[in-house]
Structure formats: structure tokens, C-alpha cells
C-alpha positions in Angstrom: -6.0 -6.4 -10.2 -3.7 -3.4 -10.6 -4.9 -0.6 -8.6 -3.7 1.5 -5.4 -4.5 -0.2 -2.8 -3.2 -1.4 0.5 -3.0 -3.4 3.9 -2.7 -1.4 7.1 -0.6 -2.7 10.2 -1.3 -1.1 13.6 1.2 -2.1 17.0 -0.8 -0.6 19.7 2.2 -0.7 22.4 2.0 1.8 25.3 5.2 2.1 26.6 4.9 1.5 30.7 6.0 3.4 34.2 6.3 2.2 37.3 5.3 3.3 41.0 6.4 2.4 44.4 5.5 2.0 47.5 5.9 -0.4 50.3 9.1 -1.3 49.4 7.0 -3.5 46.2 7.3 -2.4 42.7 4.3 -2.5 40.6 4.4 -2.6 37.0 1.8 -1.3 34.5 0.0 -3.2 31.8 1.5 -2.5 27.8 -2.2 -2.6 27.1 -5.0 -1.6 30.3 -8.2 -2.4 28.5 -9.2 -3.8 24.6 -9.0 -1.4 22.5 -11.5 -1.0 18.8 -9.7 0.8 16.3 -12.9 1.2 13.3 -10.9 3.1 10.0 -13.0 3.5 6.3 -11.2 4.6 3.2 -12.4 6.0 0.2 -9.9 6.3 -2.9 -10.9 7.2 -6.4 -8.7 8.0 -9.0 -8.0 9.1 -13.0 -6.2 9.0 -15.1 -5.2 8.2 -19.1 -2.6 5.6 -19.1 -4.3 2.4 -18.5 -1.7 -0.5 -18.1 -4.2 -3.0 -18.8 -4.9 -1.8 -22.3 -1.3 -1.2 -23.1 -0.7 2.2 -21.5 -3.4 4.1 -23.2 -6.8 4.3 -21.9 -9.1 5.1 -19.0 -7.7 4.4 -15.2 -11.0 5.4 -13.6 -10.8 3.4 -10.2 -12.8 3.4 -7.1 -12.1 1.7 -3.6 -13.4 1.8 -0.6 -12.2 -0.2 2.2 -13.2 -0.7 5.9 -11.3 -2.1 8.3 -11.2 -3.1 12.5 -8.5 -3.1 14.3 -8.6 -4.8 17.8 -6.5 -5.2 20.5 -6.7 -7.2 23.8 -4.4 -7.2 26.4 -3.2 -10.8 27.8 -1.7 -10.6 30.9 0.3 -7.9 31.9 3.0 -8.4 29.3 1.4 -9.5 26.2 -1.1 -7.6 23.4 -3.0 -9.6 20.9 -4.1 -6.8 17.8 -6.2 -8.4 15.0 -6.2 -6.4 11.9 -9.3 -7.4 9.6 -10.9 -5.8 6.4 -12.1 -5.9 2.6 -11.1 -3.8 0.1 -13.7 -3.4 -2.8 -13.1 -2.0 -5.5 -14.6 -0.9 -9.2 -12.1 -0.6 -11.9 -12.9 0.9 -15.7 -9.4 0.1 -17.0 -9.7 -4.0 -15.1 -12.9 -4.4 -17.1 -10.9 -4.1 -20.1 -9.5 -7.6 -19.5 -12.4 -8.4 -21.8 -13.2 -5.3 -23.2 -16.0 -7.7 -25.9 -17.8 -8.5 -22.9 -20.7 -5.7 -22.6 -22.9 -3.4 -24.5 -21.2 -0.6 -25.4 -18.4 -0.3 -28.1 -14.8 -1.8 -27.3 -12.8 1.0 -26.1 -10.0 1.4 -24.2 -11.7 5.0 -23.1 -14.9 3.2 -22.6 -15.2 0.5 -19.2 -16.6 -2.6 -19.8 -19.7 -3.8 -18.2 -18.2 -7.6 -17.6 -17.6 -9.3 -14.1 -13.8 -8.6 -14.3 -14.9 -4.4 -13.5 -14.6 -5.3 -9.5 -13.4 -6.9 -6.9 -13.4 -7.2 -3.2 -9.9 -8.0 -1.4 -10.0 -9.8 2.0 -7.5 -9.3 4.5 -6.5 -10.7 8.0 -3.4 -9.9 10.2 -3.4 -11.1 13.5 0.1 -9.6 15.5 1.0 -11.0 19.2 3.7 -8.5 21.4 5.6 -9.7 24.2 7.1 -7.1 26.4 9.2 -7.7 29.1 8.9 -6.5 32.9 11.0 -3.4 32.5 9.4 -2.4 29.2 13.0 -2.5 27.2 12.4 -5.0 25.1 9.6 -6.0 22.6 9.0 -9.1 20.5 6.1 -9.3 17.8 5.0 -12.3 16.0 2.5 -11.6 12.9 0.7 -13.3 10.0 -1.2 -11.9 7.1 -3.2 -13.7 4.4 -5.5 -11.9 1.7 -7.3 -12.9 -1.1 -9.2 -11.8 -4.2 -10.2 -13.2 -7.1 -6.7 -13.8 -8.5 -4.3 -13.9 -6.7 -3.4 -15.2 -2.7 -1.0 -14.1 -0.7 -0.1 -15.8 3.2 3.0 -13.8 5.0 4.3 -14.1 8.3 7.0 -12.1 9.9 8.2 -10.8 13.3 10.3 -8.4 14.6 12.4 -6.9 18.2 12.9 -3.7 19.3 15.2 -2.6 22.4 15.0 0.9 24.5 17.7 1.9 26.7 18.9 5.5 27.3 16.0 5.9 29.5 14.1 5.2 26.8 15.3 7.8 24.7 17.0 5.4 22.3 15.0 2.9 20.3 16.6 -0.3 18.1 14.6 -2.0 16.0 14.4 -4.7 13.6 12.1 -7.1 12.0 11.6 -9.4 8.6 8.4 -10.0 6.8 8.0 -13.2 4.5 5.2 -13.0 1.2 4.2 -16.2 -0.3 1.6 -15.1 -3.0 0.2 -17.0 -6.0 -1.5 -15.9 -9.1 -4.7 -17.6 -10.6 -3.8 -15.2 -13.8 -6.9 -13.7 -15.9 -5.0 -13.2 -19.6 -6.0 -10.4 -21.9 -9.1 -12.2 -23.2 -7.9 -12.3 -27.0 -4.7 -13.8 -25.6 -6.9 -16.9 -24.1 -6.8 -20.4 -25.8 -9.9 -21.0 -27.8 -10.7 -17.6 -28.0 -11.8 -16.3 -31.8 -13.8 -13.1 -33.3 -14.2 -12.6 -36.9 -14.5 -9.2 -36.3 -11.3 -8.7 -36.2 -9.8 -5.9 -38.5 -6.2 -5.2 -39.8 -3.7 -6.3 -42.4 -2.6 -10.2 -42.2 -3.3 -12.5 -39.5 -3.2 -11.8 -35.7 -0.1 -13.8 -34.0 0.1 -12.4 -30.9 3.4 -13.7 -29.3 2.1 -15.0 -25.9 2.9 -17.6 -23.8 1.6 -18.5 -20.7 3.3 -18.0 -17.9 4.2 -21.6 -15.9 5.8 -20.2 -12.5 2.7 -18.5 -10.8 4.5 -17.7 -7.5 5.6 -14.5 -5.7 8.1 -14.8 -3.2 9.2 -11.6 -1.6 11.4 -11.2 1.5 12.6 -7.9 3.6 14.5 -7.4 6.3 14.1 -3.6 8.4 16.1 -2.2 10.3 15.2 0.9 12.6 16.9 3.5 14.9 15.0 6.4 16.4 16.8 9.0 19.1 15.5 11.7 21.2 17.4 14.1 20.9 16.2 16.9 22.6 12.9 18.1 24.9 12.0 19.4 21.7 13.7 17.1 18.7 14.0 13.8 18.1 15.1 11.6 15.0 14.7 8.1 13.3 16.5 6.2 10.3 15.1 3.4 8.6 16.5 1.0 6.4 14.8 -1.8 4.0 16.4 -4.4 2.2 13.5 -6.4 -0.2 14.0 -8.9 -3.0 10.9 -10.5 -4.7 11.7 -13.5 -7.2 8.9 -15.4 -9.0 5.9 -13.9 -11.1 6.9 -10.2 -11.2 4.8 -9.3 -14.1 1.4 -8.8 -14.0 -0.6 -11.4 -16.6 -3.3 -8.9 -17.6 -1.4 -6.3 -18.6 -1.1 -5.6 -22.4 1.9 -4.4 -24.6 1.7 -3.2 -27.6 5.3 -3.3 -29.9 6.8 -1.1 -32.7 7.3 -3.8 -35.0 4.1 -5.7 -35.1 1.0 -5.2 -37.1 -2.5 -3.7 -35.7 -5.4 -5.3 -34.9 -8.9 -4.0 -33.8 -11.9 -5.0 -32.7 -14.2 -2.2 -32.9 -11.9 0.4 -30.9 -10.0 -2.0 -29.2 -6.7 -2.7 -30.3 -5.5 -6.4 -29.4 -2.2 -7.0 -27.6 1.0 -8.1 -29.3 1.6 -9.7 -25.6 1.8 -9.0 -22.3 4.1 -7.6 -19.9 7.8 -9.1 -19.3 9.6 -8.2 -16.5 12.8 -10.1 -15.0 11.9 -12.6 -12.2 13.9 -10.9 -9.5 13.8 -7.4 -7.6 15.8 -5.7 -5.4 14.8 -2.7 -3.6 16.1 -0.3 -1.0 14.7 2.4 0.7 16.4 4.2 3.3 14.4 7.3 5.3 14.6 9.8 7.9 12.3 11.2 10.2 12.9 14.3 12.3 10.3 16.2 14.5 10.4 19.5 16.4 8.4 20.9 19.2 8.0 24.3 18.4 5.5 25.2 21.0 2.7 24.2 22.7 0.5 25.0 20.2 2.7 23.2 16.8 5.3 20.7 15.8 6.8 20.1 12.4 7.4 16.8 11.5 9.5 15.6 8.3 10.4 12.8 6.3 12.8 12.3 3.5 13.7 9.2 1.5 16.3 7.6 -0.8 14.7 4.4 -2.7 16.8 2.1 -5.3 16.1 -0.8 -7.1 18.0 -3.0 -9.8 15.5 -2.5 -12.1 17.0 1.1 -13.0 14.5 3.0 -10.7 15.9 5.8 -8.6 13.6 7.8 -6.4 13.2 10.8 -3.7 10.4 11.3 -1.2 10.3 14.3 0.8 7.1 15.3 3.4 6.1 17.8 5.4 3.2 17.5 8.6 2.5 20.7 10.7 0.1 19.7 13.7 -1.5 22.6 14.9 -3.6 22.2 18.4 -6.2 24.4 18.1 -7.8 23.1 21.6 -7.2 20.3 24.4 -9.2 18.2 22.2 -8.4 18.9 18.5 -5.6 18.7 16.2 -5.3 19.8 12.7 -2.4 19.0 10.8 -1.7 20.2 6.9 1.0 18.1 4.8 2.3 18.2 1.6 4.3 15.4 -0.3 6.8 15.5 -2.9 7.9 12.4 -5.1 10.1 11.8 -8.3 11.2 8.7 -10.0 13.6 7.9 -13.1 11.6 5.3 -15.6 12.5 1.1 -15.4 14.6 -0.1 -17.7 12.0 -2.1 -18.9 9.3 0.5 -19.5 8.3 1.4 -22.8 5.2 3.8 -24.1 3.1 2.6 -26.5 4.6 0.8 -29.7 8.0 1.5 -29.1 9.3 -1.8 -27.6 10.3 -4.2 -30.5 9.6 -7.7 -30.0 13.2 -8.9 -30.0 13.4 -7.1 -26.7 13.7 -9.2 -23.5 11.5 -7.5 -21.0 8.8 -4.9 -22.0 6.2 -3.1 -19.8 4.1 -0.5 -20.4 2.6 -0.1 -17.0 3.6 4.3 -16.6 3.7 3.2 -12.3 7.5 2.6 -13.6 8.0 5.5 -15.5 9.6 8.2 -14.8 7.6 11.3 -12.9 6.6 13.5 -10.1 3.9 14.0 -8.1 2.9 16.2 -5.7 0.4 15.1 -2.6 -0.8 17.8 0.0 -4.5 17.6 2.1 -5.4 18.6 5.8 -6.5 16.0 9.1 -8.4 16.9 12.2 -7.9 14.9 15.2 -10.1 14.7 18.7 -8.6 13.2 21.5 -10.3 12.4 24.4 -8.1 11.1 27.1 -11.2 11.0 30.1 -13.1 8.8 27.1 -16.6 10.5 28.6 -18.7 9.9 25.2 -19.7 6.0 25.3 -20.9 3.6 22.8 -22.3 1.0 24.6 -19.6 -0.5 27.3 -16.7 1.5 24.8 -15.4 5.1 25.6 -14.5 7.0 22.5 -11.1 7.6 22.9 -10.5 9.5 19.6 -11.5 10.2 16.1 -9.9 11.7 13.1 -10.5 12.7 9.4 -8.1 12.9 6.9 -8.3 14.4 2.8 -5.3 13.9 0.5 -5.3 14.8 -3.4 -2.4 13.4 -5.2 -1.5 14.6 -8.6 1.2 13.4 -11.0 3.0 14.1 -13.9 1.7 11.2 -15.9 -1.8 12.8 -16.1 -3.1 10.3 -12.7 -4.8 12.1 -9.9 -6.6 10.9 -7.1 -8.6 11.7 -4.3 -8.5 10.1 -1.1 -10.3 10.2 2.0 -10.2 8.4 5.8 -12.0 8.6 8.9 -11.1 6.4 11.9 -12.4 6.3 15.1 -11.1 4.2 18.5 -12.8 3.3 21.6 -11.5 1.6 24.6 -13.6 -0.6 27.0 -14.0 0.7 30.5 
């Protein structure tokens, strides 16, 4: 189901000395001990542009995801990280897949009080890193496969990154493969068999729907990554994506609504004319930068700026801003403040302005055009001795984080994180 979600990927590689003595070298683990990494999210959000009811209604949405991150050494060379978690979430504006199916009055403002209001998204990504003896090069194997109640996805990927310089000069590249599938929940008026006599308007409802018959999502990227230290105080990184997706790009349960059909209501619920219709190919490309500067002891500024394109007439700029301030040995606060802008899809379309002789039609305002602005605070505690314990783990840090995101659309949203890693003795 459409909401803002997402699957976090952790490579917890320590990048390793050496020491010497009697004339034998002896060469540090990547990883010393298993590590727990133990992260919560809560995200809530707002909003009056519901895709699911045609781009008009409530986007009330609330998810809250846990997730543990865990990573054993194996041998000296190798790291094993499982990534693991469920994202649950309670949607007003999914419920409205079948807005007919509660108590209250059909409404696109209103949330339904059927089964399709939540879900719960499973996730599992185990990773496997290889170094090698002089620490300059690093291979990584990973899977991933999630599931909810719709849709499947299995990827698997891997990647190589090369330091030399010292270590002050990092290459890196890597590919990710997505095989997803759909198990697609239709508007419930656009159903076979489905029938209500109390529908209202003038004529007969024809909604011109098909179903869709390829219910596969491919998508494919390739990264590539450079990263320099410049300077005691400043170093750099570029990053560059190339992504195409082909298959089942639009989304089954969103509605459109076009100019040059008739209306139809059930109560307060206007009925689709269809759904989306998007091509079945993407292109994207990002390209970012990264710099960061030691000011002193006490601060660093770190930015981020990036260039995204994609062949579906979307153009956009990110720019970010992270000040960590070390207030003692042992915390870290950091503000932040991100900036975003896009141009609209070629394909998007408000509410009744598409006409049905178009090709492709969405009214889903993620691809239309607008800013938004995100800013919030994090505190960090590092403990480097780990002398609190949690049974035969040492906390080794924990953090809190608080962003508010606000666009231009009408869609805010409030999101909060707390994480927390421990380290065996």
C-alpha cells in the first residue's frame, strides 16, 4: 500500500590497523565482537491529496517499525550483518480501497473501518563482507525479501569497494536486482461482480478498467561511488545511480478521476473512471555530493546536494545541511535542515482534468511538482569503554532523532527514531 515507508541497510565495516613486533605482523579483525544494533521508528503523517481516492481526500497515515540489526564477525576477514524488521502500518486514505466497507458514511475525508486500513510489512536482509588482509579491498554479497499483503519483493545484489592513498581514497561500486510481484487489491467498485444500487448520477456507470495482466516489477541499479579526503579537516564523496524499473509501474489501487466522464456517488464517495496508467519503464538518475568540514573540536558541518532525473519528465534538487555539535566526550547533538523541489510527471494530472483519450494518467501529487522543507535535531551518546551492560552486551551507543517534513502539496509529517547498539564483551 502507498505510504512512506522504507528498508534500512547497515555495513558495519571497521576499517583495520596493524602492529608489529617480533618481526610478525598481526592484523586486526574488520569486526572484534557481534554487534546488536536495536532501531524503532515512528512516522505519522497528513495530508489532503489522497491518491487512492483520486487525489482528493484524507492521507492520515501511521507507521511504526522496529527493526535489529546484527552483526557477527567470521574469522578475521569476514562480517555476517542480518537486517530484520516489520513495518506496521494504519492508513485512512488505504481503507478507502473499499470505502462501502464500515459504518460511517463513504467519504474520501472519512477512513474506512475495513481490513484494507493496515498492514504490517516484513523484511529480511542478510549482507556477508569479505575484506582482504591489508584492508583495501571489500566485497559484499546481500539479499532482501519483504512481504505484505500485496505485493513481494526478493532482491539480491553486491558490491566492491577499493582504498588506496593510504586510505584516503575510496572507489566503490555495487548493483542491486528487485524482483517484486503484485497480488493487486482494485478500487472495490472496479472489482468483477461488484454492484450497489445506491449508486447516484446521470446514466450508467462504465468505468473504463481493465485489469492489469503483467503483475511484475523488475527494477535494476547500478552505483557508483568516490569519496576523498581531502584535508585533516575536509573530505568529499560523489555518488552516481543509474536505475531502470520495467513491469507493473502503476499502482492498482489508485483511483483517477477524468474530465470527460460523468459522476458517480455513493453516498460521498465518488467512484473511479479507472485507475492509474503509467508507462511500463523508468529511468532514473541521481547524482550527489557530500562534503564535510572539521571546524573544531567542538563542530563539523556536513552537506549534501543532489541532481535527480528521470524520463518520466521529473527533474529534482536536494540540498541538506547537518551541524554536529559535541557538547561532551559522550554526546553529540546535531540540527539539520532539508530542502527539496520537483517539476510534476508528465503523466500527472489533478483531479478531472485528464481526458480519457489520454495514454497515461495519474493522480498520485508524489509526482507533482513541489517543495518541501525538512529540518529536526538528534542527540547521540557514545560510549567507547561500553561500561553500562545489558546482560553479556556493553552499550556502545544510543541516539534520538526528530524530523518534521512539510510540503507544498499540503502533506506534513512527523517522524521520530531511537536506536541503540551494544557489543558483546
Amino acid at each position: 500500500m502507498k505510504r512512506i515507508g522504507f528498508i534500512l541497510v547497515f555495513g558495519l565495516i571497521s576499517l583495520a590497523g596493524f602492529s608489529q613486533g617480533n618481526n610478525q605482523e598481526y592484523v586486526k579483525k574488520v569486526l572484534e565482537t557481534p554487534e546488536v544494533e536495536l532501531l524503532y521508528s515512528y512516522y505519522s503523517q497528513d495530508g489532503d491529496n489522497a491518491a487512492v481516492s483520486g487525489g482528493e481526500g484524507t492521507e492520515k497515515l501511521t507507521d511504526m517499525t522496529p527493526t535489529i540489526i546484527v552483526s557477527i564477525p567470521v574469522g578475521e576477514d569476514n562480517t555476517l550483518t542480518l537486517d530484520a524488521g516489520i513495518s506496521a502500518y494504519t492508513s485512512a486514505s488505504s481503507s478507502n480501497v473499499n470505502p462501502f466497507d464500515g459504518s460511517k458514511t463513504a467519504s474520501p475525508w472519512i477512513e474506512s473501518s475495513g481490513a484494507s486500513r493496515s498492514d504490517a510489512l516484513t523484511y529480511v536482509h542478510p549482507t556477508f563482507t569479505h575484506s582482504s588482509k591489508d584492508r583495501n579491498n571489500i566485497l559484499s554479497a546481500n539479499i532482501a525479501v519483504s512481504a505484505e499483503y500485496d505485493y513481494f519483493s526478493l532482491g539480491f545484489g553486491g558490491g566492491y569497494t577499493h582504498l588506496m592513498n593510504q586510505k584516503n581514497t575510496e572507489l566503490g561500486i555495487s548493483g542491486q536486482v528487485y524482483l517484486d510481484t503484485y497480488k493487486p487489491q482494485y478500487p472495490i467498485e472496479l472489482r468483477e461482480g461488484f454492484f450497489d444500487n445506491r449508486i447516484t448520477g446521470s446514466g450508467t456507470y462504465s468505468p473504463l478498467f481493465n485489469e492489469f495482466n503483467d503483475l511484475n516489477r523488475n527494477s535494476y541499479s547500478l552505483s557508483l561511488n568516490f569519496s576523498q579526503v581531502i584535508t585533516k579537516r575536509f573530505q568529499a564523496s560523489l555518488s552516481l545511480d543509474l536505475v531502470l524499473q520495467q513491469g507493473l509501474l502503476s499502482t492498482p489501487h489508485q483511483r483517477v478521476y477524468l474530465q470527460d466522464r460523468g459522476d458517480f456517488f455513493i453516498e460521498d464517495f465518488q467512484l473511479a473512471d479507472n485507475v492509474e496508467i503509467v508507462p511500463t519503464s523508468r529511468f532514473k538518475l541521481p547524482i550527489g555530493g557530500r562534503l564535510s568540514y572539521f571546524l573544531n573540536d567542538l563542530m563539523i558541518l556536513r552537506t549534501y546536494f543532489r541532481y535527480y532525473y528521470d524520463d518520466w519528465g521529473i527533474t529534482a534538487y536536494t540540498g541538506s545541511l547537518e551541524i554536529p555539535i559535541k557538547i561532551s566526550d559522550k554526546f553529540t547533538v546535531y540540527p539539520m535542515y532539508r530542502y527539496y523541489t520537483q517539476s510534476a510527471a508528465d503523466y500527472f494530472y489533478a483531479k478531472e482534468t485528464a481526458l480519457s483519450t489520454y495514454e497515461y494518467y495519474t493522480s498520485d501529487y508524489d509526482l507533482s511538482e513541489f517543495n518541501s522543507n525538512q529540518y529536526g535535531f538528534g542527540i547521540t551518546y557514545k560510549d567507547i569503554f561500553t561500561q553500562s551492560k545489558v546482560w553479556k552486551f556493553g552499550l556502545k551507543s544510543i541516539s534520538f532523532r526528530f524530523n518534521q517534513y512539510e510540503r507544498t502539496t499540503g502533506l506534513s509529517a512527523s517522524i521520530f527514531e531511537l536506536g541503540a547498539k551494544f557489543v558483546m564483551d
